[in-house]
MDTraj code that builds the backbone (N, CA, C; nanometers):
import mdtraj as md
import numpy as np

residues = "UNK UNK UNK UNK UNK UNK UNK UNK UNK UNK UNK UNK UNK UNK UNK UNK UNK UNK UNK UNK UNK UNK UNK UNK UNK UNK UNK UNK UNK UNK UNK UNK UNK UNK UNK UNK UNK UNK UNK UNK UNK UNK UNK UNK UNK UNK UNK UNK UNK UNK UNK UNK UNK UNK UNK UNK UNK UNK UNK UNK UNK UNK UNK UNK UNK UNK UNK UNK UNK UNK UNK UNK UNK UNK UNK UNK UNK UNK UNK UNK UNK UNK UNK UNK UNK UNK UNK UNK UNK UNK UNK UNK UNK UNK UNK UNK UNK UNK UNK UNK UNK UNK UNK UNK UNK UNK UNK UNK UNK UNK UNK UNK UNK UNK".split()
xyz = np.array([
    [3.4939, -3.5237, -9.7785],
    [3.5942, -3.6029, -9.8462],
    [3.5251, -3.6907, -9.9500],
    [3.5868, -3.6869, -10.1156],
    [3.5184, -3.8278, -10.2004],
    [3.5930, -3.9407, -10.1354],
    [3.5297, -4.0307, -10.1914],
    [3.6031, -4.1709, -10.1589],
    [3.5235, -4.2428, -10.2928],
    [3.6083, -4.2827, -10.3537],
    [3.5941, -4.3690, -10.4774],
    [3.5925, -4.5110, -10.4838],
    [3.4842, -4.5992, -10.4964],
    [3.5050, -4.8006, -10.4791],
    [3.4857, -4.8230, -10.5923],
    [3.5788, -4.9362, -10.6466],
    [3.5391, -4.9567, -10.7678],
    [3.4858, -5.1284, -10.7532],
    [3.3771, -5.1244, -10.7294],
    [3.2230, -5.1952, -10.6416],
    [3.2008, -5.3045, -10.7800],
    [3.1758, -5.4209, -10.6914],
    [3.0911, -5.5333, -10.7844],
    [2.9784, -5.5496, -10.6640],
    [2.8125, -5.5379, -10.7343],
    [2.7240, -5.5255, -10.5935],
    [2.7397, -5.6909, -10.6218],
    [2.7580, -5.7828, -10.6762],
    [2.7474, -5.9073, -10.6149],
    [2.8246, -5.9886, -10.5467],
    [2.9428, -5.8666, -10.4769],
    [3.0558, -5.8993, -10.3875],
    [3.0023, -5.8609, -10.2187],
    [3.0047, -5.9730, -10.1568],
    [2.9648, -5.9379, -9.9904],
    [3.0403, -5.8343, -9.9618],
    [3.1796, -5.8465, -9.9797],
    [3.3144, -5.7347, -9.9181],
    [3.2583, -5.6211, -9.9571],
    [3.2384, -5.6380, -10.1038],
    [3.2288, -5.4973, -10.1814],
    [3.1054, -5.4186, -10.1159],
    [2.9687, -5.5015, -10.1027],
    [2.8800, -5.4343, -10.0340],
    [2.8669, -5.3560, -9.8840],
    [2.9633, -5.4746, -9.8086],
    [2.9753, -5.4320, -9.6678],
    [3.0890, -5.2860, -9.6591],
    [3.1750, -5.2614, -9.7548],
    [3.2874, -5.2053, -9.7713],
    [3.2077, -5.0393, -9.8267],
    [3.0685, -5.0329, -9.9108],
    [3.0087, -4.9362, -9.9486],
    [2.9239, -4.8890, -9.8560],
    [2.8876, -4.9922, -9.7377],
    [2.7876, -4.9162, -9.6335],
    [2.8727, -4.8506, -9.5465],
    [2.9828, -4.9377, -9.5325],
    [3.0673, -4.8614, -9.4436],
    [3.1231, -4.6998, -9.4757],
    [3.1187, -4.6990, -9.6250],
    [3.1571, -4.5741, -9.6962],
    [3.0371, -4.5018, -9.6550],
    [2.9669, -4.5292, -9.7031],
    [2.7874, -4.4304, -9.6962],
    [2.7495, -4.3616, -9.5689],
    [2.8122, -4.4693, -9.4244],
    [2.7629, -4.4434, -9.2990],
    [2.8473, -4.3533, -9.2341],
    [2.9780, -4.3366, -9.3461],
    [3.0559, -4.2655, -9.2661],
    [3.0108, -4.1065, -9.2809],
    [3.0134, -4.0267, -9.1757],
    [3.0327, -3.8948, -9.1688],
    [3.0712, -3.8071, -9.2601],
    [3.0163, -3.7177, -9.3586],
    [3.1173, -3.5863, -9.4909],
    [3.1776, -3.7007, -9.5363],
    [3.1248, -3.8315, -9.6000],
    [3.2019, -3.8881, -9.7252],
    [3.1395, -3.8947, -9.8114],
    [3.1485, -3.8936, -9.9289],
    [3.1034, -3.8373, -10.0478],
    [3.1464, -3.9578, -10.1439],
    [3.0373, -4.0636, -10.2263],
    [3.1068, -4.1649, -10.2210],
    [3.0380, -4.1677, -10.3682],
    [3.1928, -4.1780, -10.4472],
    [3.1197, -4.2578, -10.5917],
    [3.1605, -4.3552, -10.6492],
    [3.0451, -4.4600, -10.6921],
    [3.0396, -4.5676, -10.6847],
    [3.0949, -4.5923, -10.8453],
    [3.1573, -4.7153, -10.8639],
    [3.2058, -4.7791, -11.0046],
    [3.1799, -4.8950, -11.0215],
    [3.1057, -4.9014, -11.1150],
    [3.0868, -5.0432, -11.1084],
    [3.1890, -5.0712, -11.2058],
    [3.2979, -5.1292, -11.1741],
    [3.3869, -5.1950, -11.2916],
    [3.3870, -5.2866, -11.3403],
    [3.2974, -5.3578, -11.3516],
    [3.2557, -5.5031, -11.4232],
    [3.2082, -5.4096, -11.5688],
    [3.1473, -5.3753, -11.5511],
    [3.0674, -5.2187, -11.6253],
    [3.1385, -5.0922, -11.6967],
    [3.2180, -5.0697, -11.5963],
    [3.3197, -4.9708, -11.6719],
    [3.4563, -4.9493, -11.6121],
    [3.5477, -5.0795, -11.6813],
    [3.6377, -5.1299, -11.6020],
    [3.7443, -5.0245, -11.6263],
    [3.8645, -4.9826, -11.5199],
    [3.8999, -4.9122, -11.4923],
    [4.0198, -4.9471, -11.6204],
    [4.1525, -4.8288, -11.6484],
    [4.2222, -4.8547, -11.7512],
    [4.3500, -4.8938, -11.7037],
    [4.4585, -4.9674, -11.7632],
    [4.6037, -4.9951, -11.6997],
    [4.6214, -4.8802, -11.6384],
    [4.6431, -4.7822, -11.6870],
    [4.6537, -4.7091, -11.6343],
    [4.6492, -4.6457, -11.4426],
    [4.5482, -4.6293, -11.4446],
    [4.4215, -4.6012, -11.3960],
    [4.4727, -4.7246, -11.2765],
    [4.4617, -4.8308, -11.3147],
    [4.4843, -4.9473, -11.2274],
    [4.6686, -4.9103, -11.1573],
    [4.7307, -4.9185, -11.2032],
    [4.8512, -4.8902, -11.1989],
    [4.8435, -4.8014, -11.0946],
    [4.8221, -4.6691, -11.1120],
    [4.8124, -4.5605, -11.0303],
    [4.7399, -4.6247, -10.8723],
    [4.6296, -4.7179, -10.9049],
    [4.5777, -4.7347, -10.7957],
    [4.6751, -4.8362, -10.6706],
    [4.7303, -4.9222, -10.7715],
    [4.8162, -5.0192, -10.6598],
    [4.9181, -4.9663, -10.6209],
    [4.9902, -4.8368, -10.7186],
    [5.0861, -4.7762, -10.6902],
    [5.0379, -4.6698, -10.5418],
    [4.9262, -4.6342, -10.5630],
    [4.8779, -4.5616, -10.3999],
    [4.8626, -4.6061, -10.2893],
    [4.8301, -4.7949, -10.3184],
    [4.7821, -4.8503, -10.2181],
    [4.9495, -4.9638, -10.1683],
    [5.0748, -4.9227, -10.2211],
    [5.1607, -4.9496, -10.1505],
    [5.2083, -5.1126, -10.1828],
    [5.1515, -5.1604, -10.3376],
    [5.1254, -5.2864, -10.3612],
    [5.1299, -5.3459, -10.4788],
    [5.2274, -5.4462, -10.5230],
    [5.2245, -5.5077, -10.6338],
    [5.0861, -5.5286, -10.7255],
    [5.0382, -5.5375, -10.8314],
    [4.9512, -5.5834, -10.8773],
    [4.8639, -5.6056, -10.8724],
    [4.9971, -5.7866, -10.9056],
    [4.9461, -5.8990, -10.8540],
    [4.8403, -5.9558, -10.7807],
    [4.9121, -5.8272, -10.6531],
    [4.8636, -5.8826, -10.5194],
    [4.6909, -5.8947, -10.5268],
    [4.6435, -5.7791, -10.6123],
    [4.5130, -5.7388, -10.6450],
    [4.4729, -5.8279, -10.7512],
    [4.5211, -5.9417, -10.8029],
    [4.4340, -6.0198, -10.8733],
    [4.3198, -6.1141, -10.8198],
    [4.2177, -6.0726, -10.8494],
    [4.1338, -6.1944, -10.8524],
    [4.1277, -6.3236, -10.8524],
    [4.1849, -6.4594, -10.7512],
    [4.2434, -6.5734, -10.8231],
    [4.1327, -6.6879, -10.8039],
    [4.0553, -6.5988, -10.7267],
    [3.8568, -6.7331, -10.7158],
    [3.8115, -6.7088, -10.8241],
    [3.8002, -6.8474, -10.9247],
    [3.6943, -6.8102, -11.0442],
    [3.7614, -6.7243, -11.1674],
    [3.9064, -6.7412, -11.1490],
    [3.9572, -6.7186, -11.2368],
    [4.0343, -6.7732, -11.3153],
    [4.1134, -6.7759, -11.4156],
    [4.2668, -6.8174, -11.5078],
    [4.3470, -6.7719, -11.4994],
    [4.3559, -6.6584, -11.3165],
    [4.4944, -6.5771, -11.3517],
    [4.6200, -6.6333, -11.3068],
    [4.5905, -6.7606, -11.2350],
    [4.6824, -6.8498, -11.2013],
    [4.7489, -6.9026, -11.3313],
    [4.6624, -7.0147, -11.4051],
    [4.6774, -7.0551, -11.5557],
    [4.7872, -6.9649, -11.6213],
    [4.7488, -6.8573, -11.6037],
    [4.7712, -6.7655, -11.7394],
    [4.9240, -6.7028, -11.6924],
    [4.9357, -6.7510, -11.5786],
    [5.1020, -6.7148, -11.5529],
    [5.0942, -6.5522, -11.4911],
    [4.9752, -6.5046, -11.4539],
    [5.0171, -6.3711, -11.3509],
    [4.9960, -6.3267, -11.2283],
    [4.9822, -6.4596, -11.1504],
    [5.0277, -6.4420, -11.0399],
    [5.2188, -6.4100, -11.0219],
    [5.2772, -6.4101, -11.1268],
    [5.4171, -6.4053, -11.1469],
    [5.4732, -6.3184, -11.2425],
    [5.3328, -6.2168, -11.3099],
    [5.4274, -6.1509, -11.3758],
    [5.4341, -5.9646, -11.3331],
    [5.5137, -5.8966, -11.4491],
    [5.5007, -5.8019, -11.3839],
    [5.3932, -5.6957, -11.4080],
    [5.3955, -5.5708, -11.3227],
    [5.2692, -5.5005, -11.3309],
    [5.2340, -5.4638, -11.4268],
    [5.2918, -5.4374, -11.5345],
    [5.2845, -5.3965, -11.6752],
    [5.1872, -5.4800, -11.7448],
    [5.1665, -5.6053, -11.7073],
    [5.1140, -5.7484, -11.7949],
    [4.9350, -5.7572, -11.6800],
    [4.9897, -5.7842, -11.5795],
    [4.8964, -5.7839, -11.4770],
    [4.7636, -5.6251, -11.5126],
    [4.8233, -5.5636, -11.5036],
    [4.7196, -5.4394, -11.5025],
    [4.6708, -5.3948, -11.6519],
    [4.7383, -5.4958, -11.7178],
    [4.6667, -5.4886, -11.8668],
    [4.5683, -5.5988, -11.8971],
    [4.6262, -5.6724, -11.8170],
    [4.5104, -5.8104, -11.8058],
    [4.3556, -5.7840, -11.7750],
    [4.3824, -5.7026, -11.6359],
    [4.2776, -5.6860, -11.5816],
    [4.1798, -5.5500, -11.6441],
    [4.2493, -5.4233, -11.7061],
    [4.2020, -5.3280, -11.7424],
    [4.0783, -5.4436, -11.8873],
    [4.1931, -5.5116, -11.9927],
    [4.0838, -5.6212, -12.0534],
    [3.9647, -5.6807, -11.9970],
    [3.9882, -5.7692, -11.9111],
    [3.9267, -5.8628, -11.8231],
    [3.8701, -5.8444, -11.6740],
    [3.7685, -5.7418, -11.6572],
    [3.7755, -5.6721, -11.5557],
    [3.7691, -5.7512, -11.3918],
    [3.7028, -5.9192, -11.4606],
    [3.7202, -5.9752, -11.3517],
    [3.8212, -6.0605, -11.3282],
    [3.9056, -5.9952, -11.3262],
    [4.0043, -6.0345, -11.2484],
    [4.0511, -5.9456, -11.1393],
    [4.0119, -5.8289, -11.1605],
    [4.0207, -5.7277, -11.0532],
    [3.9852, -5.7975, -10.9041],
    [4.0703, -5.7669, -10.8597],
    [4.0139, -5.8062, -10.6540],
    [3.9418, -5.6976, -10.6413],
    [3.8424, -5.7005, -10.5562],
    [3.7288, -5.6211, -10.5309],
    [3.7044, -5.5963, -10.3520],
    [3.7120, -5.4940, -10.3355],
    [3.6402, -5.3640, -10.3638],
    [3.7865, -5.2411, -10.3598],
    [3.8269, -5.2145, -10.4713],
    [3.9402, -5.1215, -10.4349],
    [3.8577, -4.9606, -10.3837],
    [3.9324, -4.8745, -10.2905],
    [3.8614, -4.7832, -10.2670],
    [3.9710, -4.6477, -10.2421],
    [3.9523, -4.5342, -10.3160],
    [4.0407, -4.4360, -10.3270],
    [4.0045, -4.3006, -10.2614],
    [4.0902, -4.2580, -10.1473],
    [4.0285, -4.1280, -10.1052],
    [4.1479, -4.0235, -10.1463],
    [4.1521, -3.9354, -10.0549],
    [4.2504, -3.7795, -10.0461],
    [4.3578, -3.9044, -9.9806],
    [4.3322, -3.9509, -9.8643],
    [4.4307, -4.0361, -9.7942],
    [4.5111, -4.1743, -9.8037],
    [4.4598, -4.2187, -9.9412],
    [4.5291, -4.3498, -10.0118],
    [4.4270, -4.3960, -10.0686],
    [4.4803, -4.5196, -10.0773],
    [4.4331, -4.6282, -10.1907],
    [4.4450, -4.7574, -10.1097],
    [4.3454, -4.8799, -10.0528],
    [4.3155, -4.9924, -9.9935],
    [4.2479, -5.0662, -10.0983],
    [4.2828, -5.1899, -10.0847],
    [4.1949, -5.2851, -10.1165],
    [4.1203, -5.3774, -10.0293],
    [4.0135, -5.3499, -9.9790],
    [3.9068, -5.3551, -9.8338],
    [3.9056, -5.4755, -9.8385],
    [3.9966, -5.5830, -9.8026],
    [3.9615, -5.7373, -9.7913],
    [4.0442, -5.7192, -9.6372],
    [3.9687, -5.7274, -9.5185],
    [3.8714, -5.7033, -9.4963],
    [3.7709, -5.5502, -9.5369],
    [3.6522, -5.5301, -9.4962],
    [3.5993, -5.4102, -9.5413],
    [3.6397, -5.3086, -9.4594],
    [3.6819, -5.3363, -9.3486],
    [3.7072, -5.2337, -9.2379],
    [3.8686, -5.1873, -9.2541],
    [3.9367, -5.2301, -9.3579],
    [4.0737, -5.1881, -9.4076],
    [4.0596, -4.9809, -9.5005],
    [3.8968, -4.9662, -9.4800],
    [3.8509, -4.8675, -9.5725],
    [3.8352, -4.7566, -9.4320],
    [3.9004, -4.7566, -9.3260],
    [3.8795, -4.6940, -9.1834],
    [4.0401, -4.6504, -9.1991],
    [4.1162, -4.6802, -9.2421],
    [4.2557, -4.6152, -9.2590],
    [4.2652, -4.5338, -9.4019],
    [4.1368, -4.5065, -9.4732],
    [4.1860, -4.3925, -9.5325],
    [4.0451, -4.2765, -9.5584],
    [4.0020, -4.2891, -9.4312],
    [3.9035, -4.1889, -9.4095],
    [3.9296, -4.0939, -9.3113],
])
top = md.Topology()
chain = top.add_chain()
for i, resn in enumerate(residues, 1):
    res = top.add_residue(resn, chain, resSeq=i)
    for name in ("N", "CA", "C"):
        top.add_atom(name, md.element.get_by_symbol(name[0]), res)
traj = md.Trajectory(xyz[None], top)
């Protein structure tokens, strides 16, 4: 099975969330660094749309302006263009297999789609 994270290594979650990928059994894991090569509205869209979840919900709001900036309230259209721009605002570690789409806060949330 792939399993896709789109990984910041200077995120604890994100790291603990990639060993857990690595240690698992036939997973096949490729790594993104999206700080680096941030994913597109698109792209983002599709992902919260797999993982059963507003946005929003996936914004980044430690160390950010996404409060400020009014999108914790707006809609996905605005939100996932924000972030495709601004990659940190992304919540981290999103992770995509055959079996869905999680956002591993905790890391062990990445055990329901393996």
């Amino acid at each position: 099975m792939k399993a896709t994270i789109w990984h910041n290594p200077k995120c604890s979650k994100s790291r603990q969330t990639l060993a857990l990928l690595e240690a698992a059994p036939g997973v096949e894991v490729e790594v993104v660094e999206y700080l680096k090569h941030p994913p597109s509205a698109q792209k983002l869209a599709q992902l919260y749309h797999d993982a059963g979840m507003p946005a929003r919900d996936g914004l980044r709001l430690s160390g950010t302006d996404a409060r400020e900036r009014g999108l914790t309230g707006a809609d996905d259209a605005t939100v996932t263009a924000a972030m495709a721009a601004e990659p940190g605002l992304i919540e981290r570690p999103l992770v995509e297999t055959a079996r869905g789409v999680r956002l591993c806060r905790p890391p062990e949330l990445v055990q329901q789609i393996l």
